[in-house]
C-alpha positions in Angstrom: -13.2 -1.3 2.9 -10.8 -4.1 2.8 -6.9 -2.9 3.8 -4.1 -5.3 4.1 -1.2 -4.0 6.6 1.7 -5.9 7.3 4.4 -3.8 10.5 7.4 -5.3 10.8 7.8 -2.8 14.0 11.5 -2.8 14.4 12.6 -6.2 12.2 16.4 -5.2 11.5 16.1 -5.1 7.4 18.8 -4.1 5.0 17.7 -1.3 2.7 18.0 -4.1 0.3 16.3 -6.7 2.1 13.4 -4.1 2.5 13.0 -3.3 -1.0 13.0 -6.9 -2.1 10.1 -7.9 0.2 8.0 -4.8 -0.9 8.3 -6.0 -4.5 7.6 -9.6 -3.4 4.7 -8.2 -1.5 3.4 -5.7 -4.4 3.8 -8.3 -6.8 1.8 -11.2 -5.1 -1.1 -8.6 -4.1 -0.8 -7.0 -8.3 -0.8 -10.6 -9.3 -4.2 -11.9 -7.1 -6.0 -8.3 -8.2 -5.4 -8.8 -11.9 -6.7 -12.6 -11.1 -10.2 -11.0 -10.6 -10.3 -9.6 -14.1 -12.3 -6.1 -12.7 -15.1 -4.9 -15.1 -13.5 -1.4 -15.5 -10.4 0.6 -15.2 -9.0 1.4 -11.9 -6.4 3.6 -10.5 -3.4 2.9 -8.9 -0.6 5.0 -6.5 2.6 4.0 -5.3 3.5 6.3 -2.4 6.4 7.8 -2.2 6.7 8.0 1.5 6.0 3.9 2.7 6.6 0.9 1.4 2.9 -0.3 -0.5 0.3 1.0 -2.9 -3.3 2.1 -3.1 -6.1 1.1 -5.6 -9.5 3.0 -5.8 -12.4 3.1 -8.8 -10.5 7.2 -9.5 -8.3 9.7 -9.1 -10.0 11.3 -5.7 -10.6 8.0 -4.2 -7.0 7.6 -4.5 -6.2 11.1 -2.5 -8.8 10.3 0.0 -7.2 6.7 0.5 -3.9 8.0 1.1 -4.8 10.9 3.2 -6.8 8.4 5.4 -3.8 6.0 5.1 -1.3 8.4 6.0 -3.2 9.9 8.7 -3.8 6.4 10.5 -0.1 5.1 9.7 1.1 8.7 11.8 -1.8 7.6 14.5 -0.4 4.7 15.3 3.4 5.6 15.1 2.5 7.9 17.7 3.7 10.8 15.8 0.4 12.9 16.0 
């Protein structure tokens, strides 16, 4: 499974600032997926809680990417 993270740990970012390089970052990673002209339909989740997105062949894979996601991103902020 390939996963890209990028933790800025405690980088001092405006809200602004942090919303611009999320779209910066979305769009670069949209742009380079769309490059590879997939043979089928995919899905695609924007998370409400973190910055990012998630892209699976359907709708489940999407919940169990996130779930997985969410539960590693608590993991490692030491909140579990």
């Amino acid at each position: 499974m390939t996963r890209f993270v990028i933790d800025l740990g405690d980088v001092p970012l405006s809200k602004e600032a942090t919303m611009a390089l999320n779209a910066d970052l979305q769009k670069v990673a949209l742009s380079h997926i769309a490059g590879l002209q997939l043979d089928k339909p995919w899905v695609l989740r924007f998370p409400r809680d973190w910055w990012g997105f998630i892209l699976r062949k359907d709708f489940e894979g999407i919940l169990d990417g996130q779930k997985a996601l969410e539960k590693g991103l608590l993991q490692t902020a030491g909140r579990m």
